[in-house]
C-alpha positions as CSV (number, residue, x, y, z in Angstrom):
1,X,107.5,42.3,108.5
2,X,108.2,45.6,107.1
3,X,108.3,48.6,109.6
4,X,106.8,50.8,107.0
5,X,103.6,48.9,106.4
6,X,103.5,48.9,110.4
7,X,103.3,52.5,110.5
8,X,101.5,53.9,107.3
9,X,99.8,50.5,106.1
10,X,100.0,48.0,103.1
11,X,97.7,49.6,100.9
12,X,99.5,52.7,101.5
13,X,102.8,52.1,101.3
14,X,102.2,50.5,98.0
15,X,101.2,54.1,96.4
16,X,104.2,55.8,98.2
17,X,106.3,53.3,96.3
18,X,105.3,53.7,92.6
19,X,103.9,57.7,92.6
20,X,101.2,58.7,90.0
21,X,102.2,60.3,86.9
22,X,100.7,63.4,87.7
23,X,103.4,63.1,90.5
24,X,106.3,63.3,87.8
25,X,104.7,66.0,85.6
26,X,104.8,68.1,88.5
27,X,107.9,67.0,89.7
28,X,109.5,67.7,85.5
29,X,107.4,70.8,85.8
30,X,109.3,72.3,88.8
31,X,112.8,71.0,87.5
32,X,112.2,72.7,84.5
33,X,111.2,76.1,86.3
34,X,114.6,75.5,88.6
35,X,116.5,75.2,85.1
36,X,114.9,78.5,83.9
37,X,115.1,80.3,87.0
38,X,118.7,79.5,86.6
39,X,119.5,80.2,84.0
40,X,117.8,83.6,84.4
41,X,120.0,84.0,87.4
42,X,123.0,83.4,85.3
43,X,122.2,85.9,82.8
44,X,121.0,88.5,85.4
45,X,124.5,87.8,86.9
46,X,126.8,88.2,83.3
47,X,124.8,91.3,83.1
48,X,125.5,93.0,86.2
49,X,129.1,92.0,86.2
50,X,129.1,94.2,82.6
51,X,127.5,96.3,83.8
52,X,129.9,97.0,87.0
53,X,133.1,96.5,84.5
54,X,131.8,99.4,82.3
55,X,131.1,101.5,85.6
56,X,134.7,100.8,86.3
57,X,135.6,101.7,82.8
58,X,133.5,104.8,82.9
59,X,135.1,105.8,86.0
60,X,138.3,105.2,85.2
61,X,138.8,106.9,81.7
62,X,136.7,110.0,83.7
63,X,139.3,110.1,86.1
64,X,141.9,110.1,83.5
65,X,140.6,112.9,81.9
66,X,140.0,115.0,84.5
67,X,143.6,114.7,85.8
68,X,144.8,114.8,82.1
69,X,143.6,118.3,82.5
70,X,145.6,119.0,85.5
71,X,148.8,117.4,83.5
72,X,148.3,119.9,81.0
73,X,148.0,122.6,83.5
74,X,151.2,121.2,85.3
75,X,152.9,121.0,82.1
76,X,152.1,124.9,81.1
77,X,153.0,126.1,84.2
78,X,156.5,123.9,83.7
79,X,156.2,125.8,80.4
80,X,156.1,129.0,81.7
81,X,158.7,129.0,84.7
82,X,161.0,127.8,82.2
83,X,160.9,130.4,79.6
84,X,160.9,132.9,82.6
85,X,164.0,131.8,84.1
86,X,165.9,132.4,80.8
87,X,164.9,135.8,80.6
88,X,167.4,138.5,80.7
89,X,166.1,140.6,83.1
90,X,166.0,137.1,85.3
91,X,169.7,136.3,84.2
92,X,171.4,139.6,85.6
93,X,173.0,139.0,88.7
94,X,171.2,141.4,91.0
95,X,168.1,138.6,90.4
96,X,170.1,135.4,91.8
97,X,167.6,135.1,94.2
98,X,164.5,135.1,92.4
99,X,166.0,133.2,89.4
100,X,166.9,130.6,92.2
101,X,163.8,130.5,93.2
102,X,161.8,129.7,89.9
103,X,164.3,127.2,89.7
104,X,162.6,125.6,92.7
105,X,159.6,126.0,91.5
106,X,161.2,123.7,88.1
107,X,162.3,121.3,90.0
108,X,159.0,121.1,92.3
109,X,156.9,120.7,89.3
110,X,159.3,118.2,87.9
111,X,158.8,116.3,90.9
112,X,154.8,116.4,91.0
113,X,155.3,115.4,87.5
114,X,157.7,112.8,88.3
115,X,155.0,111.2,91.3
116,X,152.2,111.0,88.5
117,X,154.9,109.0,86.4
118,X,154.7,111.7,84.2
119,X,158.6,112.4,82.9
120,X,160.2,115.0,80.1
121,X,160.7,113.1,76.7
122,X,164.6,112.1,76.4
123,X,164.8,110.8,72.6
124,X,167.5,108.3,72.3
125,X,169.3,109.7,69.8
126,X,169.4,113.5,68.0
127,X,167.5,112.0,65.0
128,X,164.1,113.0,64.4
129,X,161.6,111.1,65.9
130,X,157.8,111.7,64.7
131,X,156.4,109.3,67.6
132,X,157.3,111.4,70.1
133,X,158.4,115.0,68.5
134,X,157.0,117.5,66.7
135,X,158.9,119.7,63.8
136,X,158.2,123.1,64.4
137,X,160.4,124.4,61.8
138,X,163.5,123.3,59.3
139,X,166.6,124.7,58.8
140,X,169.2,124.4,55.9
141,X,171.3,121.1,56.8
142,X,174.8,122.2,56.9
143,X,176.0,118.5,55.3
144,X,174.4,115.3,54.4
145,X,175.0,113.6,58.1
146,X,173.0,116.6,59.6
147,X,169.7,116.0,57.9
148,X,167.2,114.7,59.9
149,X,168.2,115.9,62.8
150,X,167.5,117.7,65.4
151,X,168.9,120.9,65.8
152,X,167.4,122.2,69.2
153,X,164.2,121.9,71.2
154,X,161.7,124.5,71.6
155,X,159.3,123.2,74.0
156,X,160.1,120.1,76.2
157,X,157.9,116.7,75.9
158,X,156.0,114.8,78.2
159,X,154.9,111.1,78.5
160,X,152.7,108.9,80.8
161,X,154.4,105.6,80.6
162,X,154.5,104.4,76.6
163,X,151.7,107.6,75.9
164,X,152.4,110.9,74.7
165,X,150.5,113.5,76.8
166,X,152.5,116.4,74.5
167,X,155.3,115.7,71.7
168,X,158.4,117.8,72.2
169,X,158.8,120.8,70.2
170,X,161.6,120.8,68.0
171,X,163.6,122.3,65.1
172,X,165.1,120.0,62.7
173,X,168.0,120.2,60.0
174,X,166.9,119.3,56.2
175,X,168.5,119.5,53.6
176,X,165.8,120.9,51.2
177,X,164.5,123.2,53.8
178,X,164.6,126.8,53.7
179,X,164.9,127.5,57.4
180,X,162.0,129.9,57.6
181,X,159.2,127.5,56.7
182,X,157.0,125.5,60.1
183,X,155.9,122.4,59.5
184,X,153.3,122.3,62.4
185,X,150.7,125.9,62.3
């Protein structure tokens, strides 16, 4: 004898064993709502992780533009030591000290540039290079060799890893230049 018809019956255990179809439409019914609420999970899910990776992005590229800012600040302040120091008033040597001191201040900038990986442009050759400098003027090539290249910087360059955050500022020999002419306004 079977222990289930003991407990629950013969009559009854033969409806436990073959359910009523109304038993599987239900039963399909709520599996298809688990599939759907699913699914709707899923998407819910994509979307929020887009949703936080564009946050990120957002936040990132704000970040990046606020301190580009301070670069830029850094940078004209590097600017403006440096044109200071070469001054003659700064060059006479009754102003050691102070011209010493701005010197400092150089290198300390430099350094604060240095700890943003922010470093001075260093072409690798004296050619021209458009990537990363910018012609302020031309001057008369003195022969052939010469043109093209550059004949001295005005304004040092900065990059951020492979970006230019300011292209150096140079003068370059041509050969069909007139000397007086800029290229950049």
């Amino acid at each position: 004898m079977d222990v289930s018809e003991d407990l629950v019956g013969k009559d009854e255990v033969g409806s436990v064993a073959s359910p009523s179809p109304c038993i599987h439409e239900k039963l399909d019914a709520l599996i298809s709502m688990f599939e759907e609420k699913i699914q709707y999970d899923e998407g819910k899910d994509k979307a929020f992780n887009k949703l936080y990776e564009e946050l990120d992005m957002f936040k990132n590229d704000f970040v990046e533009r606020r301190m580009k800012e301070v670069y830029t600040d850094l940078i004209l302040l590097y600017d403006n030591v440096k044109s200071y120091i070469v001054r003659d008033d700064v060059q006479a040597p009754e102003n050691e000290v102070a011209r010493k001191c701005l010197e400092y201040v150089l290198e300390e900038v430099l350094e604060v540039l240095y700890r943003r990986s922010i470093e001075p442009i260093s072409p690798e050759s004296d050619t021209f290079d458009p990537r990363c400098q910018r012609a302020l003027y031309v001057e008369d090539a003195g022969s052939p060799e010469e043109d093209g290249k550059v004949v001295r910087v005005v304004k040092d360059g900065f990059v951020k890893g492979h970006k230019v955050l300011r292209h150096q500022m140079v003068v370059v020999a041509c050969s069909s230049g007139n000397g007086e002419e800029g290229m950049d306004d």
